[in-house]
C-alpha positions in Angstrom: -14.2 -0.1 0.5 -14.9 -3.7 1.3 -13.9 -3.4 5.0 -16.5 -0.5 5.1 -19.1 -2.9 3.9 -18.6 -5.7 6.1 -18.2 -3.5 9.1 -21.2 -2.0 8.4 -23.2 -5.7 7.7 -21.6 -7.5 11.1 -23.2 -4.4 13.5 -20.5 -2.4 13.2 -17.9 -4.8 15.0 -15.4 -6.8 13.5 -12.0 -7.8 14.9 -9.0 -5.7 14.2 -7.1 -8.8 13.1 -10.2 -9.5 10.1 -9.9 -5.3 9.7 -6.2 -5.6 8.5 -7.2 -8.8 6.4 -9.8 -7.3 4.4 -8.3 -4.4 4.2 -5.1 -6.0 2.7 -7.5 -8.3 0.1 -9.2 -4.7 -0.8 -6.1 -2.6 -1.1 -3.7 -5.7 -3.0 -6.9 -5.8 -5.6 -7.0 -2.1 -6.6 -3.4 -2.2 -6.3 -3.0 -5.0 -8.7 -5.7 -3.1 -11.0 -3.8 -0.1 -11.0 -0.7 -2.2 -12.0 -2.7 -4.2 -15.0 -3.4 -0.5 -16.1 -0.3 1.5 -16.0 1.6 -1.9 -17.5 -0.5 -2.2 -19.9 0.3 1.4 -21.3 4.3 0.3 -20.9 3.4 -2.2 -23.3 1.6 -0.2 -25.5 4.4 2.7 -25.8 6.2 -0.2 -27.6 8.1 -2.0 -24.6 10.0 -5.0 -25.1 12.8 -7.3 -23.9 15.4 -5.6 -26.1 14.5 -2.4 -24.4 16.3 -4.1 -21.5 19.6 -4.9 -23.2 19.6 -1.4 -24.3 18.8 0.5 -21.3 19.1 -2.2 -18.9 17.6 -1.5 -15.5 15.5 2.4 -16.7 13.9 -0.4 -18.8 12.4 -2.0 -15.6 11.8 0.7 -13.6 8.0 0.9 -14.1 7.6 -2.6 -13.2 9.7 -2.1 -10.2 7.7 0.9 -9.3 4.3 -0.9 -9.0 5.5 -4.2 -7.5 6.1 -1.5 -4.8 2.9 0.4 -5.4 0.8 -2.7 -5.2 2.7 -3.4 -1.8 1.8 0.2 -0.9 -2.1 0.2 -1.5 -2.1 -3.4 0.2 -0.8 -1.7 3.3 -3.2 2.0 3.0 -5.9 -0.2 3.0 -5.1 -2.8 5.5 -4.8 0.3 7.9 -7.6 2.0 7.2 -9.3 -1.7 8.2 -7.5 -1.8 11.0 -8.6 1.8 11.7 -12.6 1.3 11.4 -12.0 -2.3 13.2 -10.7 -0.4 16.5 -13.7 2.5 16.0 -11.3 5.2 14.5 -11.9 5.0 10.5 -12.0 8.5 10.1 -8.7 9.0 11.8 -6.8 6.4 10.3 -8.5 6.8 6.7 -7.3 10.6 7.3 -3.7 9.2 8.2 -3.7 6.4 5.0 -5.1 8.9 2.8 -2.0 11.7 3.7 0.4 8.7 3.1 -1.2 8.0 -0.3 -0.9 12.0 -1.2 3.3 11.5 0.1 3.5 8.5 -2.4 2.0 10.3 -5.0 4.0 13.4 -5.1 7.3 11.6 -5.9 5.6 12.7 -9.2 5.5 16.2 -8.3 9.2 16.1 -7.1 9.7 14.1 -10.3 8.3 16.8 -12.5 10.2 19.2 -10.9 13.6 17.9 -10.8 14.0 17.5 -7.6 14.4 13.6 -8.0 15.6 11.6 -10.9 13.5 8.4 -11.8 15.9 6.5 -9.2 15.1 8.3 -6.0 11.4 8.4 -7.2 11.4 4.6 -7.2 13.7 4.4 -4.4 11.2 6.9 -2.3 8.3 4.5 -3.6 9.8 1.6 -2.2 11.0 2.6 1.0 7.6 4.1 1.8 6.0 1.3 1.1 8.4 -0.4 2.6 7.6 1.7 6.3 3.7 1.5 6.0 3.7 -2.3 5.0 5.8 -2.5 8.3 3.5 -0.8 10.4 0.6 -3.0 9.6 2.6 -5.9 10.0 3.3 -4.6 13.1 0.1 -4.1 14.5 -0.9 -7.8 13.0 2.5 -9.1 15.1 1.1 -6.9 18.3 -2.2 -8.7 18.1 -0.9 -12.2 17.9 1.5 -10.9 20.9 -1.1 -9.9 23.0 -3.2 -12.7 22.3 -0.2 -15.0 23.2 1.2 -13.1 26.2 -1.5 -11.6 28.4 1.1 -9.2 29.9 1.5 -7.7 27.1 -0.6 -4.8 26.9 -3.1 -3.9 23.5 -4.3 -0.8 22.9 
């Protein structure tokens, strides 16, 4: 990881506010990588725009799926930034790592029945929905903090 690289180049001290940035420019790249990759095999399977007249929106759902994936890994990786930025990579790698294993086992439940493909993308999106949150959260609670010395920072 990028962030890992950096950190270990500036003396093992970077600011948790540069942590979520590179993090975000890591995790948005191999997220957008991952996207070129999976739409490139929609294409290939034969995919095109009458495929949406036909089926209508089951003919977008992969490209719905990994504007949310792409959202998802953007946020993993600004956390696990964040995470080595504030001296706890291991931790919060552990933590981005367990919430990369509950995105991908919409699959599993896929698979098994459990979901149809609309509460697999619906499950995609609202997690990556929650984790983009959080690190915009933590981005927000540094800005506070720096803005409002009453407020307290971790």
């Amino acid at each position: 990881m990028p962030e890992v690289v950096y950190w270990w180049r500036s003396g093992k001290h970077i600011d948790p506010k540069l942590g979520l940035a590179i993090g975000a420019v890591a995790g948005a790249g191999f997220g957008i990588f991952e996207a070129q990759w999976a739409h490139n095999a929609i294409f290939a399977s034969g995919w095109t725009w009458e495929a949406v007249q036909t089926y209508g929106f089951w003919a977008l759902a992969g490209f719905w799926e990994r504007f949310f994936t792409v959202a998802a890994h953007t946020a993993f990786s600004a956390l696990a930034g964040y995470g080595l930025a504030k001296g706890l990579g291991w931790q919060f790698y552990l933590i981005v790592s367990a919430l990369h294993g509950l995105l991908n086992y919409s699959v599993v439940l896929l698979q098994a029945g459990l979901f149809t493909v609309v509460h697999a993308e619906i499950y995609i999106a609202v997690l990556a929905v929650l984790v983009s949150a959080w690190a915009l959260w933590l981005d927000w609670r540094k800005k506070a903090a720096t803005a409002d010395p009453a407020i307290s920072s971790p």
